[in-house]
N, C-alpha and C positions, 0 to 999 in steps of 0.2 A: 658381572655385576647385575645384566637382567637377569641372569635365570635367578639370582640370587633372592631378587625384587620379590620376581614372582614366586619363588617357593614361600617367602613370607608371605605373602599374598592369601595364598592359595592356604596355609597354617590358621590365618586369619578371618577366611571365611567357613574353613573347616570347621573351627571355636562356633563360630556364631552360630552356624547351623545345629550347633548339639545343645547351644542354648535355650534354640526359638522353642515356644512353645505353642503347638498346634493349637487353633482358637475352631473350635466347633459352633456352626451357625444353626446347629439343627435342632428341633423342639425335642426339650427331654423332658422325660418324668424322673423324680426323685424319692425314694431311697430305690437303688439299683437293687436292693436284696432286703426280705423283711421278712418275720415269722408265719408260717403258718395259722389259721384259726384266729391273729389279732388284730388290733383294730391298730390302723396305720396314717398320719398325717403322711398324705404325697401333696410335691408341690408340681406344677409343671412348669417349665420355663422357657418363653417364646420370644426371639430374637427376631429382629429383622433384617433380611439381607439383601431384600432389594429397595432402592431408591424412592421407594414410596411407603404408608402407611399400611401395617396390620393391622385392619379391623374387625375382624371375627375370629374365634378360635374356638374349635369343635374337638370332645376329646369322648372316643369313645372306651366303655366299661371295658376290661378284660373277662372273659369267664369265668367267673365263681368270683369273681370279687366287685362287692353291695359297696355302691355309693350311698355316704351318709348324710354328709355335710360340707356346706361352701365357708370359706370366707368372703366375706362382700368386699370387693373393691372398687374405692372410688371412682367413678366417671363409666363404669362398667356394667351391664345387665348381665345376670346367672340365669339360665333357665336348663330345665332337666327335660330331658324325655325317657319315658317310661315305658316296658313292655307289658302284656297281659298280667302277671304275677306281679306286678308294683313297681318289681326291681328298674330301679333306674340304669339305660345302655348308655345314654348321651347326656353331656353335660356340654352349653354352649357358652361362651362369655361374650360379648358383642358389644363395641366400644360408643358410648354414647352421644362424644365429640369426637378425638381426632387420632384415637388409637394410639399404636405404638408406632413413634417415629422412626424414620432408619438412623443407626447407630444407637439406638435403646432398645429394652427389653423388657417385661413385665410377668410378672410370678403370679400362679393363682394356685391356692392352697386350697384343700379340702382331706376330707376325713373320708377312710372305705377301711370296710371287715374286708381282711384275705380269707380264701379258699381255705377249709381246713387240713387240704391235700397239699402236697408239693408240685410245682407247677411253674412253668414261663409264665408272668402275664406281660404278655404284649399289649402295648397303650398305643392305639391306631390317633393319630391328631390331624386334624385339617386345619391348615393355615390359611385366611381369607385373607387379599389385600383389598386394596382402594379402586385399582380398577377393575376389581373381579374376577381377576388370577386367582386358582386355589393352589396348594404348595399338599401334595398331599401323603404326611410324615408315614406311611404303611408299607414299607420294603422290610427287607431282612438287614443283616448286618452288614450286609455287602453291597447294600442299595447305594442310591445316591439320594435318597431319602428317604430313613430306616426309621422303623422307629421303635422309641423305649422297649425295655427290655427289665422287670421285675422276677429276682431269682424269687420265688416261696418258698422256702426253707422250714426245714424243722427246728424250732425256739435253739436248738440245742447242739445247733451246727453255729448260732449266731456269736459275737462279741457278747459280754455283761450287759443285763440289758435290765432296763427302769420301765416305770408306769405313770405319764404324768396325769396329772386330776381328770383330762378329759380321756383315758381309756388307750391313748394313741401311744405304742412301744417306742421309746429310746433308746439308741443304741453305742455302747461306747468300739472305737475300733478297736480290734484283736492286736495285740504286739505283736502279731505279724504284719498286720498293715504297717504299726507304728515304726516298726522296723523299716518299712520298703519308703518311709515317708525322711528318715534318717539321711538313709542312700539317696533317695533324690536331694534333699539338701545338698548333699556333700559334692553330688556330681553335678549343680549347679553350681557350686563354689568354685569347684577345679575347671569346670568349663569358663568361666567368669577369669579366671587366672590366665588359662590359656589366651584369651584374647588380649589379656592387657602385657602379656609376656610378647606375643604376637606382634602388637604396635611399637611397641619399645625398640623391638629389633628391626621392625622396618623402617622408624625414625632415625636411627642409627645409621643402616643404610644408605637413606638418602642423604644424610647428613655428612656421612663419607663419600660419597660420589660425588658431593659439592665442593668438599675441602682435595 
């Protein structure tokens, strides 16, 4: 009847774990893949993972891709830094009370032209905190703190894609994502099943070793 226990057991946490979904604390930039030569709304998003308050965040330019424009966020200061040719490298945001708390997060959105070429662009971020730790997002993919990673693509490798009024490309996902978005559905459903088949049998179980 133990080994019994434990193979449900062991059924039980097998389920779960093909449930969990991995929760990323690292600063990203947004859209992972965008057209060559257009102008692109990226967001970056900056999470806090240790016990104290982000208050600065520094996101440097990639090559060949011109920063345009900020959105202002409330309680936050924008400011740019510039190289010889105008082109803006840095953009900083700097909290002007009490930042980003731990267990929140905050988005800052702005407008850049892509490179006309096709190209990585790598988004290097510095994470400031409260006591003056910097967190510094610039490894590869293999880092322990990597950072973003923009495909530049030609228009015509991309999904259907729109032009909204301010210039910045929309893109709808390809039916092949739509497809792979299906399949994760369904194999969260049957994993979902697994588990609650899982407890059933072990209530059973024990409920037989009692009687």
């Amino acid at each position: 009847m133990l080994k019994r226990n434990m193979f449900f057991l062991s059924a039980v946490f097998a389920a779960l774990l093909l449930i969990t979904v991995p929760v990323s604390a690292h600063v990203t930039v947004k859209p992972d893949e965008s057209a060559a030569g257009s102008w692109e709304t990226y967001t970056i998003k900056v999470p806090v993972e240790k016990n104290m308050a982000t208050t600065k965040v520094v996101l440097s330019m990639p090559d060949g891709v011109e920063f345009q424009q900020y959105e202002p966020v409330p309680g936050w200061k924008t400011s740019t830094e510039t190289a010889k040719n105008g082109n803006v490298t840095r953009v900083t945001w700097e909290a002007a009370n009490g930042g980003i708390k731990p267990g929140e997060f905050q988005q800052f959105t702005f407008t850049a032209k892509n490179p006309d070429k096709e190209q990585k662009a790598a988004w290097d971020a510095y994470q400031y905190y409260k006591d003056g730790s910097i967190v510094e997002w610039t490894g590869d993919e293999n880092a322990d703190t990597p950072h973003s990673i923009t495909n530049i693509v030609d228009a015509s490798k991309l999904g259907s894609k729109t032009v909204d009024e301010h210039g910045a490309t929309k893109k709808e996902a390809p039916a092949e994502a739509q497809g792979n978005s299906g399949i994760q559905t369904a194999s969260l459903i049957l994993s979902i099943l697994a588990v609650l088949l899982g407890g059933a049998a072990l209530l059973m179980a024990v409920r037989r070793k009692k009687s």
